[in-house]
N, C-alpha and C positions, 0 to 999 in steps of 0.2 A: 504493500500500500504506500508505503512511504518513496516521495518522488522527489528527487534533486534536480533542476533542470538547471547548472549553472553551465558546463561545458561538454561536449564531446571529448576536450582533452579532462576530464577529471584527475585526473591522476598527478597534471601539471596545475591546472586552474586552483584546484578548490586545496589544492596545499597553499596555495597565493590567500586566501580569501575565504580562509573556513572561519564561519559565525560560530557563535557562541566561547567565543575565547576572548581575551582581553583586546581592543580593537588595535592594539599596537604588538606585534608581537615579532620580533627579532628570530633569522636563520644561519643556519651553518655557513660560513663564506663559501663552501664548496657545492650547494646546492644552484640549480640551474637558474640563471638571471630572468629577472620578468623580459629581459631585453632580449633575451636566445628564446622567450615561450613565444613572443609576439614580434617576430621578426618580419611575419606576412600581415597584410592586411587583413587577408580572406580569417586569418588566427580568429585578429583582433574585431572582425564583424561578427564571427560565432562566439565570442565572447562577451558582446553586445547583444546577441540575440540569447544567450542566456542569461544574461541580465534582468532583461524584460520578462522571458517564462520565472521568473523568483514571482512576480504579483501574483501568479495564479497557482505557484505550486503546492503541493500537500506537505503540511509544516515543514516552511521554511528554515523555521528557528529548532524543529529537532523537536517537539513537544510531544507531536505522535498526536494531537487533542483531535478532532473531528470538527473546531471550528478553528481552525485553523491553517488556511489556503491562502493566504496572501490577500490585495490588498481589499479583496471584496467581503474576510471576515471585518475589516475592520470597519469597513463602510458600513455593513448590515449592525454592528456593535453599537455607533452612533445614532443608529435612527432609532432599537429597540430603548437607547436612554433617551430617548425624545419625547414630544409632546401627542403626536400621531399615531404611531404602532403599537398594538395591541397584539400581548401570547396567548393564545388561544387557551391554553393549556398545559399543564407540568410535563407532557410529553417525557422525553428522554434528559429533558435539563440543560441543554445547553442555550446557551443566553440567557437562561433565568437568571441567577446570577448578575449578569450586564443589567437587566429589565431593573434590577432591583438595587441598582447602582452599589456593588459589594466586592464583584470580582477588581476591580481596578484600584484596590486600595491595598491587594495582596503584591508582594515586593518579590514575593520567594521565588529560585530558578523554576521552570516551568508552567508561572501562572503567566494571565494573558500580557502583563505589563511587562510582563522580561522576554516575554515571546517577542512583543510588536516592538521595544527597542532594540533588539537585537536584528529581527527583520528588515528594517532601515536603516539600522548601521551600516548592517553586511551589503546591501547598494551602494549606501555612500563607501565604500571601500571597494568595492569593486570598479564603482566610480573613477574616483579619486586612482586605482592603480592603472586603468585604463588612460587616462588624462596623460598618468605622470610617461607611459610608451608612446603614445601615438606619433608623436613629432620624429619618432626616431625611426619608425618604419618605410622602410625603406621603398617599396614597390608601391607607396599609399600616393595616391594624387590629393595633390589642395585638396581638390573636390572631398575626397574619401576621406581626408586629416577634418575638416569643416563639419561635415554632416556627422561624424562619428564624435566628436569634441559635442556640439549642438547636442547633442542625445546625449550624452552622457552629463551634461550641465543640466538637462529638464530635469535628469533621473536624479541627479544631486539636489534641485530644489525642491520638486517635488517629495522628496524623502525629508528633506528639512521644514516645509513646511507642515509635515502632518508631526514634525516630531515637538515642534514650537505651538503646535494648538491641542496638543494631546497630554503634553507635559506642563504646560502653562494659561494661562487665562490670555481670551484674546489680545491685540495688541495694544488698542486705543484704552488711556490710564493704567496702561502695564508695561509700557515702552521701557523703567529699567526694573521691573522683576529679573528674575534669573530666568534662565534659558538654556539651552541643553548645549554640550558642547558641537565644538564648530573645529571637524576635520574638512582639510581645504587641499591637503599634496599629503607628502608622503612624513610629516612630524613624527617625532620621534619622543615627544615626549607626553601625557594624556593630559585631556583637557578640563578645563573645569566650567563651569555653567554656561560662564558668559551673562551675557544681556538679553532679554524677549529683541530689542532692537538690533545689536548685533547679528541677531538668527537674520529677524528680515532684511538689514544691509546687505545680508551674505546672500541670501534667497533671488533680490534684484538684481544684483552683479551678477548672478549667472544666466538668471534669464535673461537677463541684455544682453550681453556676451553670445546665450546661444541664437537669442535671436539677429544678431546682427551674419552668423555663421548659417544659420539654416533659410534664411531669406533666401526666396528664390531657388530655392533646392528642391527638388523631387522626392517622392517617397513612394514607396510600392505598395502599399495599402499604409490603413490605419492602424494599423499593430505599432507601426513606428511612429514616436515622437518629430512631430516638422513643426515647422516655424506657428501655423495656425495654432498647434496645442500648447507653443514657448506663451501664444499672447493668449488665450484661453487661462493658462496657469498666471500670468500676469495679473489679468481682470481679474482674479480669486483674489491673490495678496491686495490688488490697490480695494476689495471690497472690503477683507477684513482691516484694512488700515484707515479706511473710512478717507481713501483720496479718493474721492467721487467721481472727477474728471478722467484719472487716469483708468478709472472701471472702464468707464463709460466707452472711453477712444479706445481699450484693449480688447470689452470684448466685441466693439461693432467691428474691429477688425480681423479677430478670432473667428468669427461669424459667418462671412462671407463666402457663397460657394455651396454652403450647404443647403439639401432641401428639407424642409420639415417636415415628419411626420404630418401625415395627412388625417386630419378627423376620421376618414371615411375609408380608413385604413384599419382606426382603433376599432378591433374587433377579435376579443380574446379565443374567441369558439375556434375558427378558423385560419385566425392571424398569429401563431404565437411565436413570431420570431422578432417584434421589432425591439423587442430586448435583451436577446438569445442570439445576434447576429452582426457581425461587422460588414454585414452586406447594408443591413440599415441606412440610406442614405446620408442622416443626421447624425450618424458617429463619427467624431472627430479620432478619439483614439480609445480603442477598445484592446483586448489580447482576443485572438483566434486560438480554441480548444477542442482537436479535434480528440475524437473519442481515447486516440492511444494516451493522449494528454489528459484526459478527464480524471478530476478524484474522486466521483464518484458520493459516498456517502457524506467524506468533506466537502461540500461544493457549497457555494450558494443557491445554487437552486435546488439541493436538499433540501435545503435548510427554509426555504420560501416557498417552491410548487410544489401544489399537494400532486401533478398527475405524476413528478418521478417516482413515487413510492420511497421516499425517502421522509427524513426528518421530520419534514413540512405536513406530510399527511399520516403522523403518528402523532398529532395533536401538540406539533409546534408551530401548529399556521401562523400566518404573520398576517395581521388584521389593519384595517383603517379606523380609526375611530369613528362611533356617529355622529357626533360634532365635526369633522372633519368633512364626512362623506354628505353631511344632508347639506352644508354651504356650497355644494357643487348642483349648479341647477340643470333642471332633466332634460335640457336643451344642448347641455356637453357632452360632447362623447366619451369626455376622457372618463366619465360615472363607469361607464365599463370593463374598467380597471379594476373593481371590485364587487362580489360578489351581492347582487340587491338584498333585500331586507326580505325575508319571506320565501327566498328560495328553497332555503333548507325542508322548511315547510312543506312548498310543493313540490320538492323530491321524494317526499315519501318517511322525511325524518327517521331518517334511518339512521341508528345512531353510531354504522361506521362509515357513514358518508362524512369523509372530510373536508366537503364544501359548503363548510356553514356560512351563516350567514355574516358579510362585511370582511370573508378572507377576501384574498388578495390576490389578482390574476392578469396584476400587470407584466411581471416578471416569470414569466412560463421558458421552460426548457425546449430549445430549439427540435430537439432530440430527445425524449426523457426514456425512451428503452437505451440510449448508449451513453446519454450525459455527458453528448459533444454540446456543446455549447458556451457560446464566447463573454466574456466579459465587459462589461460596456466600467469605461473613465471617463468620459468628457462626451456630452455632445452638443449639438448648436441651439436647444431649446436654453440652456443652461445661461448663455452668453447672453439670451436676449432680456431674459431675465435679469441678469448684472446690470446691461445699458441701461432697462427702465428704473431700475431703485437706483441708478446712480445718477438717472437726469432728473429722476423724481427730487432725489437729496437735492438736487441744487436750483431746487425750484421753475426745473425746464419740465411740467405739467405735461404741455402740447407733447414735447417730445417723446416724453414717457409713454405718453396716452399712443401714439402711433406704432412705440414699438410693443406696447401688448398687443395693439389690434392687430399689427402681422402675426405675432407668435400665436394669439388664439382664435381669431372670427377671421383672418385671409389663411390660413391652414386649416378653418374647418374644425379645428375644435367643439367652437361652438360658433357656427354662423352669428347670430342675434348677439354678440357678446359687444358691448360697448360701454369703454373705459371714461370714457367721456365725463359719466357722471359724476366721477371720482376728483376730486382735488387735494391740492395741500398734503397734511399729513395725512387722510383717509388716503388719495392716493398711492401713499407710502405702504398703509396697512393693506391696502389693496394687492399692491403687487408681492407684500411677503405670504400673505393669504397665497396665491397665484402659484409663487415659488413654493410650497408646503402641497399643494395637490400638484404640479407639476413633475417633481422631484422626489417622490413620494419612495421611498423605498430605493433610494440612492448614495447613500450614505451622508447626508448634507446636516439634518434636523440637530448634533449635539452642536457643532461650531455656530450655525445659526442662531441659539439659546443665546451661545455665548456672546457672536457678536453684538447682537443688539440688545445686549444686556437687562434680558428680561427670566433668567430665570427658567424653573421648569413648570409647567402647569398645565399640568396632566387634568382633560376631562376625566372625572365619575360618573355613574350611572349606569343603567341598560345600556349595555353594549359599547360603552368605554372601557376605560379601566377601571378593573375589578369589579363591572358591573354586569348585571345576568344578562349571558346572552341565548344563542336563539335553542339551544340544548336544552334550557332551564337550571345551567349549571353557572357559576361566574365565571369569567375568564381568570387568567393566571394574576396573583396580587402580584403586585408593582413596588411595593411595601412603600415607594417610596413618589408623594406626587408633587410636591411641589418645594422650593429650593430657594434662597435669593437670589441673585445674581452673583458672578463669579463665588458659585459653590467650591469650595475642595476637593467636592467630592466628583468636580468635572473631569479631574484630573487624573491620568496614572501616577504610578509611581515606580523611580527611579529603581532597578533591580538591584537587589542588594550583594550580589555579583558584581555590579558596577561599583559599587561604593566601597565592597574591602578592599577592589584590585584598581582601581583608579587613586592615585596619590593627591591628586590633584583635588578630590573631592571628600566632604569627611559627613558623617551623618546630620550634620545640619543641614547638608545640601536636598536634604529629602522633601519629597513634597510632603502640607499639610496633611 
């Protein structure tokens, strides 16, 4: 079961680049130089491309856990701490745990916090020793030195950005909290916190850098990081930094090119690949999983669609709230995404049917007898959404107002939908409403809490949290509903692995 996808040369690579060791770790002078492994290009592009299979692999970090696949457990992790996702049920137990904000406070080797700093490090080192070869290979053209630099600067922010929102409080009023350490080449000596604004100095200097490198460059699909996903990842940092403008010009230019999902598309019965496929016209950057690739009972869509027979349909469905789902009027299509109110009902209430009512069937497996199916990161709904809360924040209304009516009444969403009536700060609430049924089960709902520093606050009732659903049973207690802003308990915590073998850092450095 357990799957490494770092190189073809394992034997050479992952002695370079073995996770769960101290991130600086000194070799025999007589062992083979990184500059004799990666003397070809061709090396250092499959090293590259195993790079990218680490997001999707079956524990990365060594854990052996079943939620533990790369970067899509950690995505599904942040929505069940959110204000939206409902567990169906005690199932098999995995995310309960998360639901009930407890796993992320454990420090110890193999729990999820030493798992996921460990799985972002080990990129940024892979990173970082790719970076420190490239220049020196010899058969590489510009070209190939550019576009392989450029990807490996995303994979480096990218890893730093989830590591500075995961371990710290968003940025805006936390600019000099602590912040996780900042490996940049090949140091030799281990680091200690740093700054929340150091991360993000670092975070920008590379997307700039990669973007100024992948501009104008080609790509062979959306597996690979290009210049569109550099400003895609851009738009994200200038939203959580609350530079309005800079959202705004990154992501209408992240944007551009793609087509949106079509309303009249959205059709779960019959449609169930627009988020199971990097055919999807609207994926910017997704990983492609074909069946030899699949992990099967770790996956995400175990863990989400009940038709795999997996997790999801052993009473871990992953739910909408009804506050969430009845704010969506019966004129959008995107309502289809979730199971109506009543269905279970008129199935026959049958009580091992596991599509009760208000699961969730946005997220269906492309494949569910082979659990090929792709992983979606970034797509162009995402971008349009940044532009409008970021013309909204600067009081550009019109603006705002035009770019929802593209994303949802000119793609059909919902014809009849007009923003219009919305201003000022309703507006504002409008479109994070928008972004919260848009985005629904993509890993977004904890960072969002955070940035707009509102805290958790979880519906109750029939068919929220912990309230009876359509079984006659409650759904899974949440123990935990609502938070102030910038909670503790938003946060992981520092592995304590890290902390005896890092010199640099000593148990103060722990999170609250």
């Amino acid at each position: 079961m357990k799957r490494i996808y770092l190189l073809l040369l394992s034997a050479l690579f992952l002695t370079i680049v073995s996770c769960r060791k101290n991130y600086l770790e000194t070799y025999s002078s007589t062992a083979v130089t990184q500059q004799q492994i990666f003397a070809q290009i061709a090396t250092i592009k499959n090293s590259l491309i195993g790079t990218g299979k680490e997001l999707f692999a079956f524990s990365p970090s060594g854990s052996g856990r079943h939620d533990d696949y790369g970067q899509k457990s950690i995505d599904l992790q942040m929505d069940v701490m959110g204000n939206d996702m409902v567990i169906h049920a005690q199932g098999y137990g995995w995310y309960n745990r998360v639901y009930q904000y407890t796993s992320w406070a454990t420090p110890a080797d193999g729990a999820i916090s030493s798992n996921v700093w460990y799985y972002y490090y080990d990129i940024v080192k892979q990173a970082n020793q790719l970076l420190s070869v490239i220049d020196g290979v010899a058969d590489a053209t510009a070209e190939d030195k550019a576009k392989v630099k450029g990807q490996l600067l995303g994979y480096r922010a990218y890893c730093y950005y989830f590591l500075i929102n995961l371990w710290q409080q968003t940025y805006k009023g936390h600019e000099d909290f602590p912040g996780v350490p900042l490996y940049t080449g090949g140091e030799l000596e281990p680091k200690g916190r740093g700054t929340v604004k150091q991360v993000y100095n670092q975070i920008i200097q590379d997307l700039s850098t990669a973007e100024t490198l992948l501009d104008g460059q080609s790509r062979a699909d959306v597996t690979e990081i290009n210049v569109d996903v550099i400003r895609g990842f851009r738009a994200r940092v200038a939203l959580l930094m609350e530079d309005w403008p800079t959202a705004a010009q990154y992501a209408n230019l992240a944007r551009q090119g793609y087509t949106l999902i079509n309303g009249n598309d959205i059709d779960p019965v019959n449609n169930t690949t627009l988020f199971s496929s990097i055919a999807t016209p609207e994926w910017m950057w997704g990983a492609y999983i074909p069946e030899v690739d699949a992990t099967y009972y770790a996956s995400f869509f175990s863990h989400v669609d009940i038709m795999t027979g997996g997790y999801a349909s052993l009473g871990g469905q992953k739910k909408i709230t009804k506050v969430l789902y009845d704010s969506i009027p019966d004129s959008d299509r995107r309502k289809l995404w979730w199971t109506a109110p009543g269905t279970w009902v008129s199935n026959g209430a049958d009580p091992n049917d596991p599509n009760v009512d208000y699961n969730q069937v946005k997220h269906e497996a492309a494949d569910p007898n082979t659990w090929a199916s792709d992983y979606l990161f970034m797509r162009a709904s995402e971008m349009y959404l940044i532009e409008a809360e970021a013309e909204a924040r600067q009081g550009h209304d019109a603006v705002a107002q035009n770019v929802m009516r593209d994303l949802i009444a000119s793609s059909n969403r919902n014809p009849s939908y007009d923003p219009t009536i919305y201003s000022g700060q309703d507006l504002i609430n409008h479109i994070l409403l928008q972004r919260r049924i848009e985005l629904w089960g993509e890993g977004f709902s904890l960072i969002d809490i955070k940035r707009t520093h509102t805290g958790l606050q979880r519906p109750q009732g029939p068919e929220n949290h912990w309230g009876l659903n359509c079984t006659g049973k409650t759904n899974y207690n949440p123990i935990l509903f609502n938070t102030s802003d910038a909670d503790p308990r938003f946060l992981m915590r520092i592995p304590q692995k890290e902390l005896d073998n890092n010199t640099s850092m000593t148990a103060n450095d722990q999170n609250p």
